[in-house]
MMTF fields as JSON, N, C-alpha, C and O atoms, coordinates in Angstrom:
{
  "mmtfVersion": "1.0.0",
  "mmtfProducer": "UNKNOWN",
  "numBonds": 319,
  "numAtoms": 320,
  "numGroups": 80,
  "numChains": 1,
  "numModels": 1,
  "chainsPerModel": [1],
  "groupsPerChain": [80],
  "chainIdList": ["A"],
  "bondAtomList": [4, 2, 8, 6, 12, 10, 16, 14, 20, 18, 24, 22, 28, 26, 32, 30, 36, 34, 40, 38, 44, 42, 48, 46, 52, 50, 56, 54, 60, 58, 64, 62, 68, 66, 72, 70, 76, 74, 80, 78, 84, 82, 88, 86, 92, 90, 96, 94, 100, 98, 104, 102, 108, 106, 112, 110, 116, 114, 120, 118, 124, 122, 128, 126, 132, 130, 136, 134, 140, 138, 144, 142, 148, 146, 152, 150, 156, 154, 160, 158, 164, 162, 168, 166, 172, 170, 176, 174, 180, 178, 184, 182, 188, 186, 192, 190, 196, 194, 200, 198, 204, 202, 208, 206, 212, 210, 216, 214, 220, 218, 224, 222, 228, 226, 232, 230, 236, 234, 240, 238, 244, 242, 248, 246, 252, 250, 256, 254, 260, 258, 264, 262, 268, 266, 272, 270, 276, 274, 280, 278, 284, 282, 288, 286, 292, 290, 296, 294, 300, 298, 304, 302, 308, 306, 312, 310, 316, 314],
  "bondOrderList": [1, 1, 1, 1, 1, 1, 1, 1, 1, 1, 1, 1, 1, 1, 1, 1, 1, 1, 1, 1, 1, 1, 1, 1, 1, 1, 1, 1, 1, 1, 1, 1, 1, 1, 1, 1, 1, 1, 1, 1, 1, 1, 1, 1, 1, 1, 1, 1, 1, 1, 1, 1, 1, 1, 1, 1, 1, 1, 1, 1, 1, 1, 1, 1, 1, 1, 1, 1, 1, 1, 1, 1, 1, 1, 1, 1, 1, 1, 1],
  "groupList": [{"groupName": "UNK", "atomNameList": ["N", "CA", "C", "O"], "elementList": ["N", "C", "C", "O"], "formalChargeList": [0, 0, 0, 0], "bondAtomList": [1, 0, 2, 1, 3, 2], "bondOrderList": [1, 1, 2], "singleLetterCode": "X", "chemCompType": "L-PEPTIDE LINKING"}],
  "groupTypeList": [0, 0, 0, 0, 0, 0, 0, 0, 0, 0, 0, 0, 0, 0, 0, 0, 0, 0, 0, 0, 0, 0, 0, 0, 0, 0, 0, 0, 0, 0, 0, 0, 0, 0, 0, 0, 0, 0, 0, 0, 0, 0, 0, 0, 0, 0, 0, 0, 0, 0, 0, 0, 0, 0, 0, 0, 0, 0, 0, 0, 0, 0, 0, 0, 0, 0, 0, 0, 0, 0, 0, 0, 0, 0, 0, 0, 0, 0, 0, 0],
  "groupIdList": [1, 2, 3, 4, 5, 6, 7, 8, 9, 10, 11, 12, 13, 14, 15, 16, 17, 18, 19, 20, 21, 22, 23, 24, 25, 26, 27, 28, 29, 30, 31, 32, 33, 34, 35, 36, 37, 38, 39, 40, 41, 42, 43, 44, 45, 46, 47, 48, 49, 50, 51, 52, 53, 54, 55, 56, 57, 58, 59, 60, 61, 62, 63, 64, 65, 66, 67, 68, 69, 70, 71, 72, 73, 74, 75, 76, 77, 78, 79, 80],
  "secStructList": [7, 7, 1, 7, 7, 7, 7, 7, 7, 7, 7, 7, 7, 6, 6, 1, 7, 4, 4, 4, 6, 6, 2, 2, 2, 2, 7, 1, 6, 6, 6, 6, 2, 2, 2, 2, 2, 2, 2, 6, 6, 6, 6, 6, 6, 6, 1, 1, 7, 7, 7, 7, 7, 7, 3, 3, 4, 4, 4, 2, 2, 2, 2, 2, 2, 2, 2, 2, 6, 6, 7, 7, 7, 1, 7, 7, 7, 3, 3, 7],
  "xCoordList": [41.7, 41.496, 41.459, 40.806, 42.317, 42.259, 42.015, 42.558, 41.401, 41.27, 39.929, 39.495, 39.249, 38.038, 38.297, 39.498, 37.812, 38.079, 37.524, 36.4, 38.479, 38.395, 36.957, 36.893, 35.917, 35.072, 35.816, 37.0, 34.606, 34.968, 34.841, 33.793, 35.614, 35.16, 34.11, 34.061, 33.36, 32.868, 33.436, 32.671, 34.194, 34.633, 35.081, 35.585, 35.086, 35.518, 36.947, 37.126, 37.704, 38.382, 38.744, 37.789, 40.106, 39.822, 39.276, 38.636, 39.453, 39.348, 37.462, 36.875, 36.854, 35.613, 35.004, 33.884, 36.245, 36.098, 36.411, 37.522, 35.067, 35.239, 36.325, 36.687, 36.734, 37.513, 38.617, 38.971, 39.854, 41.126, 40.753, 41.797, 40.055, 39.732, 39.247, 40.318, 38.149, 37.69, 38.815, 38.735, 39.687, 40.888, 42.087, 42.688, 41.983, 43.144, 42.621, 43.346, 41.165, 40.718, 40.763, 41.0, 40.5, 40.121, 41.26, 41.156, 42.613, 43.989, 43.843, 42.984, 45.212, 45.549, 46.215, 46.257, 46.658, 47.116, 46.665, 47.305, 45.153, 44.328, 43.072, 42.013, 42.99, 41.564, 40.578, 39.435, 40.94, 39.237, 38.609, 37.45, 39.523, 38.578, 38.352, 37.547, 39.052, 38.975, 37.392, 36.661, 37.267, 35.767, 34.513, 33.295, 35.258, 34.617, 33.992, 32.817, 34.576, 34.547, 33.801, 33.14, 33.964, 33.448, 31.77, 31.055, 31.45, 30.088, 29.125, 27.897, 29.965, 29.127, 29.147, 28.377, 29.736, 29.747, 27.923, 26.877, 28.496, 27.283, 26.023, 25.207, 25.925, 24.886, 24.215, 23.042, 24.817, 24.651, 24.182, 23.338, 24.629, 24.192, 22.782, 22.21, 22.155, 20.886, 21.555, 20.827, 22.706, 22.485, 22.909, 23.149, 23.078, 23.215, 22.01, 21.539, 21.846, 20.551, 20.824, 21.303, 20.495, 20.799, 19.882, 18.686, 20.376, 19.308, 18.661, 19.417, 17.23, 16.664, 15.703, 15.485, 15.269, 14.214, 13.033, 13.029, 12.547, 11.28, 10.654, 10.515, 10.279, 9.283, 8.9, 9.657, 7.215, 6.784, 7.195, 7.632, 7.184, 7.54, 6.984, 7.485, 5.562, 5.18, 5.516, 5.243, 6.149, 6.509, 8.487, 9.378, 8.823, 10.274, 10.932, 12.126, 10.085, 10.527, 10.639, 11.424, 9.928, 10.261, 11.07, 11.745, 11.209, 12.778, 14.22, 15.29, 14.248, 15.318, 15.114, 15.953, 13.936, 14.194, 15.254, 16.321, 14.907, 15.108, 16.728, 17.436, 16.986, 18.473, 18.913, 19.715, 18.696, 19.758, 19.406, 20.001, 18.683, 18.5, 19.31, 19.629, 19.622, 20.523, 19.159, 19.578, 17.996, 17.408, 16.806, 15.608, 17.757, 17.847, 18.844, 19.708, 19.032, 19.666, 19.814, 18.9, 21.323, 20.985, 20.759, 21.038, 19.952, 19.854, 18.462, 17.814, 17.772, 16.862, 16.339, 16.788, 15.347, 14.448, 13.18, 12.283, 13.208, 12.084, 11.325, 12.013, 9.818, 9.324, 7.734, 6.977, 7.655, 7.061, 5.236, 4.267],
  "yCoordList": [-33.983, -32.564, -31.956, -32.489, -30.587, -30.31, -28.897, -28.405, -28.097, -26.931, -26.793, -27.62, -25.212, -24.822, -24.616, -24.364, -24.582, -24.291, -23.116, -22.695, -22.641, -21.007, -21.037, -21.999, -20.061, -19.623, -20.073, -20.109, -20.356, -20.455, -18.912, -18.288, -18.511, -17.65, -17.787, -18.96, -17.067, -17.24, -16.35, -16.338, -15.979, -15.329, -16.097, -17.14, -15.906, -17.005, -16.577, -15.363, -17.203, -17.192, -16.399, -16.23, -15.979, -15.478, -16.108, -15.642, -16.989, -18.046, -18.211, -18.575, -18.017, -18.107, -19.505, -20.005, -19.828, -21.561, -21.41, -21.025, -21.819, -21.977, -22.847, -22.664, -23.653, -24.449, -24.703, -25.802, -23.321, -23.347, -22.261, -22.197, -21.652, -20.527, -21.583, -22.174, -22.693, -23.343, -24.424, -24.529, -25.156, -25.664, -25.174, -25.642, -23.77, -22.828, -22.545, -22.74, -22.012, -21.673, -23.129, -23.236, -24.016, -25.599, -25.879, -26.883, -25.731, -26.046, -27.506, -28.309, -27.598, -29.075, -29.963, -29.665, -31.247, -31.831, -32.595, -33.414, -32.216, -33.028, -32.152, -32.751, -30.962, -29.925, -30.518, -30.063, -31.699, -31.976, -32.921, -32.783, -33.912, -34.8, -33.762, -34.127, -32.41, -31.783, -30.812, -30.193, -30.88, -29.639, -31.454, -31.617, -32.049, -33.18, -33.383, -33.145, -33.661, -34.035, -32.643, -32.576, -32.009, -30.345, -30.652, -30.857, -30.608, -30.79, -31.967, -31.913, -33.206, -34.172, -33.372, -32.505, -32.951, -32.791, -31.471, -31.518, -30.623, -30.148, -30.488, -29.63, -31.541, -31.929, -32.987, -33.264, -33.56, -34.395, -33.003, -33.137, -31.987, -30.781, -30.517, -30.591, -30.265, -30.162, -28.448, -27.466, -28.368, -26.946, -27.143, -26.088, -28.1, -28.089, -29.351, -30.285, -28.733, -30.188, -30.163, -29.291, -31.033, -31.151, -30.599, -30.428, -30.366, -29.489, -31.035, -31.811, -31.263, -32.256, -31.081, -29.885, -31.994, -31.711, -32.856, -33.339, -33.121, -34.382, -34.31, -33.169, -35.19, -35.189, -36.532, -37.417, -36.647, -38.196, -38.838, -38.212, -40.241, -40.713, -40.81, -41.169, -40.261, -40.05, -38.839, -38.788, -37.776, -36.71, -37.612, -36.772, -38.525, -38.81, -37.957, -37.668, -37.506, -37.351, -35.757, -35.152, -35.096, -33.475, -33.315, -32.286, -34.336, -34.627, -34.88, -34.548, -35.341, -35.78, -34.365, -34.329, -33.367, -32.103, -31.564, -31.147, -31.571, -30.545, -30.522, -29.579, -31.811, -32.251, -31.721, -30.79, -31.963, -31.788, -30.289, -29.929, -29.661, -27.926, -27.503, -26.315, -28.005, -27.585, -26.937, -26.076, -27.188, -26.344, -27.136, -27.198, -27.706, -28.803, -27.99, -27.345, -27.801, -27.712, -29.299, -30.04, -29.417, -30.27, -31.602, -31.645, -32.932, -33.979, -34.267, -33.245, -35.033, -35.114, -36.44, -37.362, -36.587, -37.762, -38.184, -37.381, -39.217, -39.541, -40.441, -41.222, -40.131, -40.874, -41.104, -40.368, -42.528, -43.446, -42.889, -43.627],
  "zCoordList": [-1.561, -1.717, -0.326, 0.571, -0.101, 1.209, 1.135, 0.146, 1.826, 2.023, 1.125, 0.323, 1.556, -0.077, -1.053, -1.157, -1.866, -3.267, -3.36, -3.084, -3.791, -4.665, -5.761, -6.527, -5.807, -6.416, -8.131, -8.463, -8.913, -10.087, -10.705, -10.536, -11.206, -12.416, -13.575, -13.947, -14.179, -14.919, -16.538, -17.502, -16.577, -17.161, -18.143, -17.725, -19.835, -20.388, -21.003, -21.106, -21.309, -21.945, -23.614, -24.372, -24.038, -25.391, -26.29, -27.233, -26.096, -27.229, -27.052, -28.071, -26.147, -25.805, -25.139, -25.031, -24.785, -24.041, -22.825, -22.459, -21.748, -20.512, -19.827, -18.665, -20.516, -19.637, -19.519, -19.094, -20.021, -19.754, -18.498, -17.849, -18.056, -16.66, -16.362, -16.222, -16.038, -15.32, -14.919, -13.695, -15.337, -15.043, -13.876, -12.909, -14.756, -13.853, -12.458, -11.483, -12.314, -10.958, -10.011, -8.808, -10.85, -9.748, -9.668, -8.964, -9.904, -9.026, -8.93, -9.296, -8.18, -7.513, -9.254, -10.448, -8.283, -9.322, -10.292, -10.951, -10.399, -11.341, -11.535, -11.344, -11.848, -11.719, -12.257, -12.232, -12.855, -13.542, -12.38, -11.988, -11.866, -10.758, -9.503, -8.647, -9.324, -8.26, -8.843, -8.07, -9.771, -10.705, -10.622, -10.54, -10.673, -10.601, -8.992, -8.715, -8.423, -6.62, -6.043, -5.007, -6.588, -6.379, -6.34, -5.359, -7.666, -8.489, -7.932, -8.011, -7.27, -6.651, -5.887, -6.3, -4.577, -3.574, -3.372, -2.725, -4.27, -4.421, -5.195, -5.53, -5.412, -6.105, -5.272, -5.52, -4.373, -2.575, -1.696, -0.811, -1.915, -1.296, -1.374, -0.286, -2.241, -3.553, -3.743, -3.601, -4.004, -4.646, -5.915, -6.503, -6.519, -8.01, -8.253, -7.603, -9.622, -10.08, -11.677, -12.402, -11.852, -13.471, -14.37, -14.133, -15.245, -16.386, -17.162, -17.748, -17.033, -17.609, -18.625, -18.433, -19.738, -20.659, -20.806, -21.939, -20.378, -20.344, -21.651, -22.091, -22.31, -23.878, -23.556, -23.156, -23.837, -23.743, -24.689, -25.655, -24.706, -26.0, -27.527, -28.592, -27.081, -28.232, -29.021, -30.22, -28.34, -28.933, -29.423, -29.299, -29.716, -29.609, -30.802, -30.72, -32.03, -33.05, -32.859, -33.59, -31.96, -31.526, -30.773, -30.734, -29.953, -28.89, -29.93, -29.419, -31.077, -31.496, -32.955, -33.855, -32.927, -33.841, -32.934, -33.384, -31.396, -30.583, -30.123, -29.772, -30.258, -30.133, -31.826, -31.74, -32.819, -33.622, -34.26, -35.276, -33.795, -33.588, -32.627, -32.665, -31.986, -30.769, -29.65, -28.877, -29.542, -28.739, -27.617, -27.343, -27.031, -26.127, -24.676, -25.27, -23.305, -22.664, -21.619, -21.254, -21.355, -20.328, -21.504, -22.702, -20.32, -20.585, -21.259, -21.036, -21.883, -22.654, -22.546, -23.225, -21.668, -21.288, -22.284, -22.542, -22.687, -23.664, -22.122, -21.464, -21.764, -20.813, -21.487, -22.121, -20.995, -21.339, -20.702, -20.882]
}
């Protein structure tokens, strides 16, 4: 990958799917390892961090309401 990368848009698409604009803005001959190589790079930065949800394990059975409610963002840690 050479040069910066152009700002993503956030703008979605007609269809209401981010990722024929998120494709098109990341260029090059492979935009997903280039949206890919992007996202580490900033996440080695600390300006991106992942969306976690923590639930102890004794709550596992409000962790797995919360997933199939959809009211989950991000990754979903059951901790001990």
């Amino acid at each position: 990958m050479s040069g910066a990368a152009s700002p993503i848009s956030w703008t979605a698409s007609p269809s209401g799917s981010w990722a024929p604009v998120m494709m098109r803005k990341a260029g090059g001959p492979n935009p997903l390892q280039t949206l890919e190589l992007r996202a580490l790079a900033e996440a080695a930065a600390g300006r991106l961090t992942p969306a976690v949800q923590r639930f102890p394990l004794a709550a596992a059975a409000a962790a797995h309401r919360a997933l199939e409610t959809r009211g989950t963002t991000g990754k979903v840690v059951l901790e001990p």
